[in-house]
VEXDREN-2710 file (C-alpha; in Angstrom, 1 decimal):
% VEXDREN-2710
k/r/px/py/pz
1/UNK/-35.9/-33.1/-5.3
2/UNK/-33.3/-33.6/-7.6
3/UNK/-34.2/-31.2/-9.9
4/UNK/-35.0/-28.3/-7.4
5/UNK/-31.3/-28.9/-6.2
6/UNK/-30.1/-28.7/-9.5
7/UNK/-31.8/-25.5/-9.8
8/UNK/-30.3/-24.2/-6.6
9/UNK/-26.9/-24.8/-7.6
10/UNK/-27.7/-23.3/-11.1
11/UNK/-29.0/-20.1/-9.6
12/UNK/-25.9/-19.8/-6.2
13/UNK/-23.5/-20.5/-9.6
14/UNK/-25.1/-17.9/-11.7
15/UNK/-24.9/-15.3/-8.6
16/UNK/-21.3/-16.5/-7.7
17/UNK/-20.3/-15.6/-11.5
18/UNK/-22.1/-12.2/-12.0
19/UNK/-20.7/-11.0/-8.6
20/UNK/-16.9/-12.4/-9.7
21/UNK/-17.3/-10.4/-13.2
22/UNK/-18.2/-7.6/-10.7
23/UNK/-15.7/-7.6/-8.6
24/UNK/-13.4/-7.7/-11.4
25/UNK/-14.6/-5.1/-13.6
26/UNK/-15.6/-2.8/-11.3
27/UNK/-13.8/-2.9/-7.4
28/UNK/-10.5/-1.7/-7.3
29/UNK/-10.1/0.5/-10.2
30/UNK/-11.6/3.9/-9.5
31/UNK/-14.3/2.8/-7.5
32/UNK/-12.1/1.6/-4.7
33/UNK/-8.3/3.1/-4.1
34/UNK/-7.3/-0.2/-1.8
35/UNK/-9.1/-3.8/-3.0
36/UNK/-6.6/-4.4/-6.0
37/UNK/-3.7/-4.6/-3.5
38/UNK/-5.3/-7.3/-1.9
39/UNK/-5.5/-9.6/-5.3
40/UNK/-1.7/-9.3/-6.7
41/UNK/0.5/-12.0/-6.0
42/UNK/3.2/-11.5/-3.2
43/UNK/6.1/-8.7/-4.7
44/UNK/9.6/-9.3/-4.1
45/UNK/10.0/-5.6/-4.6
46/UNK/8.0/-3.1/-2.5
47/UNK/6.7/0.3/-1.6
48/UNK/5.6/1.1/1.5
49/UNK/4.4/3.9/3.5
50/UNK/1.3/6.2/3.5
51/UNK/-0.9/8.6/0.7
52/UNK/1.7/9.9/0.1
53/UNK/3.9/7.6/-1.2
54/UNK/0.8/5.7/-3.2
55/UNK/0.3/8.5/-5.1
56/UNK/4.1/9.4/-5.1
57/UNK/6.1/7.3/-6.1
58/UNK/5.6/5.2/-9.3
59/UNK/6.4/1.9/-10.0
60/UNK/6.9/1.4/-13.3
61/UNK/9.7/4.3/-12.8
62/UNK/11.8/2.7/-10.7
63/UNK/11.4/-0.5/-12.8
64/UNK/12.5/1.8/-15.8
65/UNK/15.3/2.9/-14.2
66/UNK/18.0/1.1/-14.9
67/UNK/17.9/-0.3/-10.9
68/UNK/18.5/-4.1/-10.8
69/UNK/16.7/-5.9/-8.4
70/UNK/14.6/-9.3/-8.2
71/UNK/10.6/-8.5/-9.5
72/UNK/8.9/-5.5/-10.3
73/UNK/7.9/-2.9/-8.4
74/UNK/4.4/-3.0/-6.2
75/UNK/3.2/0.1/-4.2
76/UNK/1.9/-1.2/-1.1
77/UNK/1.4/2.3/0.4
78/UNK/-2.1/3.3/1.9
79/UNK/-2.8/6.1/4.0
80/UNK/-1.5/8.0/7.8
81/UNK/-4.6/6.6/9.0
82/UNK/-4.9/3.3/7.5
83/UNK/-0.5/2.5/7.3
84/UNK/1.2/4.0/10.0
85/UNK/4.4/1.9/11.4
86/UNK/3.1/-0.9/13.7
87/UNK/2.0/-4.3/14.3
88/UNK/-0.6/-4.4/12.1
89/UNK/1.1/-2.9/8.7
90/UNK/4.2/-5.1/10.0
91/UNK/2.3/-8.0/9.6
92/UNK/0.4/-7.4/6.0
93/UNK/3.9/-6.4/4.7
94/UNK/5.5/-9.2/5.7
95/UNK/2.5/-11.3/4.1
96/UNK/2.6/-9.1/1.0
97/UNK/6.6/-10.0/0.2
98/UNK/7.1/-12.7/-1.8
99/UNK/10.6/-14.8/-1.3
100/UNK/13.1/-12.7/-2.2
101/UNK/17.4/-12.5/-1.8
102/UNK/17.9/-9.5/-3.7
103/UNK/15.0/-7.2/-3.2
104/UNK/14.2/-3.3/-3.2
105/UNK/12.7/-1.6/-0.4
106/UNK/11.4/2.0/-0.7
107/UNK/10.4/2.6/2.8
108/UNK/8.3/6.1/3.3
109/UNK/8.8/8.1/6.4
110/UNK/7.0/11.5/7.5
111/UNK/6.1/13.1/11.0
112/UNK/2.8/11.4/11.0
113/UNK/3.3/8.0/10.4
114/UNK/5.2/7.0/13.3
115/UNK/3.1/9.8/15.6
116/UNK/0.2/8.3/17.8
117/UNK/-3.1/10.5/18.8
118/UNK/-2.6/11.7/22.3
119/UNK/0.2/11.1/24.8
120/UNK/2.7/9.2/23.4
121/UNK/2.8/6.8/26.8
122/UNK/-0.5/5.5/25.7
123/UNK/0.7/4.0/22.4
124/UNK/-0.4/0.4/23.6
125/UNK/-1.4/-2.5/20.8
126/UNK/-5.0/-1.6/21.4
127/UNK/-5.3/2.3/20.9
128/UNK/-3.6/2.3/18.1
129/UNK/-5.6/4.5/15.5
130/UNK/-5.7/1.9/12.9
131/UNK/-6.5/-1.6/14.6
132/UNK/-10.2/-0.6/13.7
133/UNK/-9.7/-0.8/9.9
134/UNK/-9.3/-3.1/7.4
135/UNK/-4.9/-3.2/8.2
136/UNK/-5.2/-4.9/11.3
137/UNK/-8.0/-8.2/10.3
138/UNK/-7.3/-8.4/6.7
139/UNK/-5.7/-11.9/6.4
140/UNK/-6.2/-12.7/2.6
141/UNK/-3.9/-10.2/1.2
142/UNK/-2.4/-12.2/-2.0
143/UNK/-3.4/-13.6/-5.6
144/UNK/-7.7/-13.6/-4.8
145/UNK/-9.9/-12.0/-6.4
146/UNK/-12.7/-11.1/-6.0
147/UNK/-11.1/-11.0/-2.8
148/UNK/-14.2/-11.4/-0.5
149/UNK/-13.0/-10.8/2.7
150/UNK/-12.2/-7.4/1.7
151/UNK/-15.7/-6.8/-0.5
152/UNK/-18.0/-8.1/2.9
153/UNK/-16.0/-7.0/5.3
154/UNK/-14.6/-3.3/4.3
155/UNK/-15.9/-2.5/0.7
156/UNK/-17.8/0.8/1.0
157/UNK/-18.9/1.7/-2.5
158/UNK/-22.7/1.5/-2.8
159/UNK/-23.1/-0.9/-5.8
160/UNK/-25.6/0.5/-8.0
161/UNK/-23.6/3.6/-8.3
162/UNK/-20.7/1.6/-10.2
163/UNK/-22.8/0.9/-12.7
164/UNK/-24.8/4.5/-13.0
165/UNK/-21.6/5.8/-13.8
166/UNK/-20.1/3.3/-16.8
167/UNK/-23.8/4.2/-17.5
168/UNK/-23.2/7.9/-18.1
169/UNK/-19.6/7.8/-18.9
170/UNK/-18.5/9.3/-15.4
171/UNK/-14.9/9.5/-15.2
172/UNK/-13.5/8.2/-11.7
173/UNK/-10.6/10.9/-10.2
174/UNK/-8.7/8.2/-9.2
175/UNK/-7.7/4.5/-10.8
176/UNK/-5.7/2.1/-8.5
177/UNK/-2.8/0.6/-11.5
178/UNK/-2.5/-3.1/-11.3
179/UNK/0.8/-2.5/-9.8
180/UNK/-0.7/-0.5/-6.5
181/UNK/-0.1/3.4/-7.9
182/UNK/-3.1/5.1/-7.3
183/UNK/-3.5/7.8/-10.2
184/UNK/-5.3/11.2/-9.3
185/UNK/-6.9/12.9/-11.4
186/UNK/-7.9/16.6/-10.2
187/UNK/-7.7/20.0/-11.3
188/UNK/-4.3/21.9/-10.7
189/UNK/-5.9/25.2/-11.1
190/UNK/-3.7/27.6/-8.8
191/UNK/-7.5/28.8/-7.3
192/UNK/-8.8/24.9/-6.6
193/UNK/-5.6/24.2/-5.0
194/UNK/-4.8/27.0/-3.3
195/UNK/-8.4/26.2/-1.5
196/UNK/-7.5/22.5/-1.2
197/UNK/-4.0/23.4/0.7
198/UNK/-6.0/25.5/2.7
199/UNK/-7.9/22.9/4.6
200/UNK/-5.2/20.4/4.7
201/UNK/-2.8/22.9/6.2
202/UNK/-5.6/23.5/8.7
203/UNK/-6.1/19.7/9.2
204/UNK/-2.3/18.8/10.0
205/UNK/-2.2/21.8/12.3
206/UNK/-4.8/20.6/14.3
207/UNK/-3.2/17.4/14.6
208/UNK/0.2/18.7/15.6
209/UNK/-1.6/19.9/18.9
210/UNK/-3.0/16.8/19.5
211/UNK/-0.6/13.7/18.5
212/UNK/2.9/13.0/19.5
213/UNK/5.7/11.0/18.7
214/UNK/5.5/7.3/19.3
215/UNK/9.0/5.5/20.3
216/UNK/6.9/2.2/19.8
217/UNK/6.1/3.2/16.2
218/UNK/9.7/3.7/15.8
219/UNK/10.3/0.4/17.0
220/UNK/8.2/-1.0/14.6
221/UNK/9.6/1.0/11.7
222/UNK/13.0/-0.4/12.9
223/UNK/11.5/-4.5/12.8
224/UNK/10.7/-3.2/9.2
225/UNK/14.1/-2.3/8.2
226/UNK/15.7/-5.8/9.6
227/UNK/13.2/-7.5/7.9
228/UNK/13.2/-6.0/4.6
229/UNK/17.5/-5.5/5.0
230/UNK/17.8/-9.9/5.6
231/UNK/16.1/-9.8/1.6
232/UNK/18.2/-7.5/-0.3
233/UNK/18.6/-3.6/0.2
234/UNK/15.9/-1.0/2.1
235/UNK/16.0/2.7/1.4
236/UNK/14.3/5.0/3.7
237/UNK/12.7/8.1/2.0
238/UNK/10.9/11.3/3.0
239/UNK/9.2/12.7/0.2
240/UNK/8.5/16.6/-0.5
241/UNK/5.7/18.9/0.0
242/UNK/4.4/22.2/-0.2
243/UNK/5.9/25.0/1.3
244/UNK/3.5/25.3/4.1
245/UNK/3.0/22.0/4.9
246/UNK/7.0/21.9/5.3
247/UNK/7.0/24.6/7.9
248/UNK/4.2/22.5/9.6
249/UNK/6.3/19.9/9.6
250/UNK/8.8/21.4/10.7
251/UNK/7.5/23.1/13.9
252/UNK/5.9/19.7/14.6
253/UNK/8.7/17.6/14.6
254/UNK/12.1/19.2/14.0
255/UNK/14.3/16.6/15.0
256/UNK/12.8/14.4/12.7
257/UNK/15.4/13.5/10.6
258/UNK/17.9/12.6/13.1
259/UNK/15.4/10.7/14.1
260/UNK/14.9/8.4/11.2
261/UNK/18.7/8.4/10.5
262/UNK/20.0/6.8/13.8
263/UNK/16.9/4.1/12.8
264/UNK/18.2/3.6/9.4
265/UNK/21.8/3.6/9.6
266/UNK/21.2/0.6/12.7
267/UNK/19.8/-1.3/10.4
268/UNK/22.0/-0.8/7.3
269/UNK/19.4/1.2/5.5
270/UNK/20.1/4.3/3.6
271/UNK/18.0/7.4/4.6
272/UNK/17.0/9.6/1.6
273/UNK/15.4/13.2/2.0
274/UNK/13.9/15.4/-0.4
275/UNK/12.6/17.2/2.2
276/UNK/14.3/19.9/1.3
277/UNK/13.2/20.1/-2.2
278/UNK/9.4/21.0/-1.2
279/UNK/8.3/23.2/-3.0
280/UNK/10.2/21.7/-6.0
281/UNK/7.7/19.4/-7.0
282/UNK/3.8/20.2/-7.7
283/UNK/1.0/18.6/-5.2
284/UNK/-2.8/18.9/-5.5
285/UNK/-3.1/19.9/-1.9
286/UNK/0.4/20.7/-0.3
287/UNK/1.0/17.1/1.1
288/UNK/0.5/14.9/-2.5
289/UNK/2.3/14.9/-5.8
290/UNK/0.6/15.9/-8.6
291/UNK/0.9/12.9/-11.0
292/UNK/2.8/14.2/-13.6
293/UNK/5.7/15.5/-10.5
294/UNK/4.9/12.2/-9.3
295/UNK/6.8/10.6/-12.1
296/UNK/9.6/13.0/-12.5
297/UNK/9.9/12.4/-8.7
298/UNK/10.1/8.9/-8.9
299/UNK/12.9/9.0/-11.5
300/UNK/15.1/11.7/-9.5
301/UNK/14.4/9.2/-6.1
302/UNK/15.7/6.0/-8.5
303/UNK/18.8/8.7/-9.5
304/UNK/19.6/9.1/-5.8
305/UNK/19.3/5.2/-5.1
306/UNK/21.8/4.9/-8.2
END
C-alpha cells in the first residue's frame, strides 16, 4: 500500500511539474495574448483600456521617459470586447494595483469602450457584453503561475500545437512582453493592409448601427478615475487611427470628447487626445499601431504628460 501511494504521489508530482514547465514556457507568450497578465505581481503603475492601447502604448517608453512615478509601467489593456468600462474590469483593476501614493495612470478611452450592444436603457450588470468571459470570474489575477484558473477555465490554445510549432520553428505574430505589451508582428504591405482596414472599417460600421452610448459605462469610467486619482495622478488618452476609422468614429459619436472631458476634469484627471493626429501614425488595420508607431507614440504621449 505504501509503496503504490508513493508511486501515486511520484507520478501526480511528475504531471504537476511537466504541466508547470508548460505553462511557463509555452502559455502567455505568443501562444496566448492574455495569461501572462494574470502572473505579474500587482503594478503601482498601470495601463488600461482596450486592443488598442495593448498594442499601443509601450511600457518601457514611458518608463524611459524621464516621467517619475512609483514602479514600472504594466499594460493591463485587453480588448473592446473583453475591457470595456464596468464592474467587471473595475474590479480586476483594482485587484491588479499594487499600494501605491504616487502612481501613473494611462487611462484609454474610444467610442466603443464605454458603448453597450443595443439600447443603451438596457445596460444592466447582466447584459453586459463581457460578463461571459474571463474579465468578469477571473479572481487570481496576481504573482501565479501557471496560473490555473485561467489555463482550465479560459485557455484556448489546443496544446499539441505549442509544441508542433517550437518543432518547426513557427514564428508566433504576436508575443505578450513580461510587462503586458502585446507585440504584433504582421506585414505592413500597403496591399495586406489596405485589405485588413477594409473589413475592420466594415466591422465598426456595423456596430455603429447597432450599439449606443452607455451613461452607466460612463459611470464606471468615472469610479475609475477616483480610484486611480486617491494613488497619484490619472491621465485620460484617446489614441489615433486611420483616416477612415476616424470619420467612423466620428459620425458615430461626435460629442465624444466633451464627453470624456466633463468625466475627467470631475475627477481631477487630465484628458489627452491624439485624435486628431490619425492618420499620423501607421496601424496594421486602421484601428492598431503598428509597433514601431507604437513606440514613437508612446514617447510623444509621455512628452504631452511632461
Amino acid at each position: 500500500m505504501k509503496k503504490l501511494l508513493f508511486r501515486v504521489l511520484i507520478f501526480s508530482g511528475s504531471i504537476a511539474v511537466i504541466f508547470s514547465l508548460y505553462a511557463l514556457l509555452f502559455i502567455g507568450g505568443g501562444n496566448d495574448n492574455f495569461y501572462r497578465r494574470f502572473t505579474t505581481p500587482p503594478s503601482k503603475s498601470l495601463i488600461v483600456g482596450s486592443s488598442r492601447c495593448a498594442q499601443g502604448i509601450v511600457p518601457e517608453e514611458i518608463d524611459e521617459s524621464g516621467l517619475r512615478y512609483d514602479g514600472e509601467m504594466f499594460n493591463y489593456c485587453f480588448t473592446n470586447g473583453h475591457s470595456p468600462y464596468g464592474p467587471y474590469y473595475l474590479r480586476s483593476i483594482r485587484k491588479k494595483t499594487g499600494d501605491v501614493n504616487d502612481g501613473l495612470f494611462l487611462v484609454e478611452v474610444n467610442p466603443w469602450n464605454i458603448s453597450v450592444r443595443g439600447n443603451a436603457d438596457s445596460d444592466e450588470p447582466d447584459t453586459f457584453r463581457e460578463s461571459s468571459r474571463f474579465i468578469s470570474d477571473m479572481r487570481i489575477v496576481n504573482y501565479l503561475n501557471p496560473n490555473l484558473e485561467y489555463i482550465i477555465k479560459h485557455y484556448e490554445g489546443p496544446y499539441y500545437k505549442d509544441f508542433y510549432g517550437i518543432l518547426i520553428g513557427k514564428k508566433d505574430k504576436t508575443k505578450l512582453k513580461e510587462n503586458g505589451w502585446l507585440r504584433v508582428e504582421v506585414s505592413i504591405d500597403s496591399s495586406t493592409v489596405a485589405g485588413r482596414k477594409a473589413d475592420k472599417f466594415s466591422a465598426y460600421r456595423k456596430l455603429s448601427k447597432e450599439w449606443a452610448y452607455s451613461r452607466l459605462r460612463m459611470d464606471y469610467l468615472e469610479e475609475l478615475l477616483r480610484f486611480f486619482e486617491k494613488r497619484g495622478e490619472a491621465y485620460v488618452v484617446r489614441m489615433p487611427v486611420s483616416e477612415g476609422m476616424y470619420g467612423i468614429e466620428r459620425c458615430y459619436m461626435p460629442n465624444f470628447d466633451e464627453r470624456v472631458e466633463k468625466i475627467a476634469q470631475s475627477t481631477g484627471a487630465e484628458y489627452i487626445s491624439f485624435f486628431e493626429k490619425s492618420g499620423v501614425y501607421t496601424t496594421t488595420d486602421g484601428n492598431h499601431l503598428w509597433r514601431e508607431d507604437a513606440r514613437r507614440f508612446s514617447n510623444d504621449l509621455a512628452k504631452s504628460i511632461k
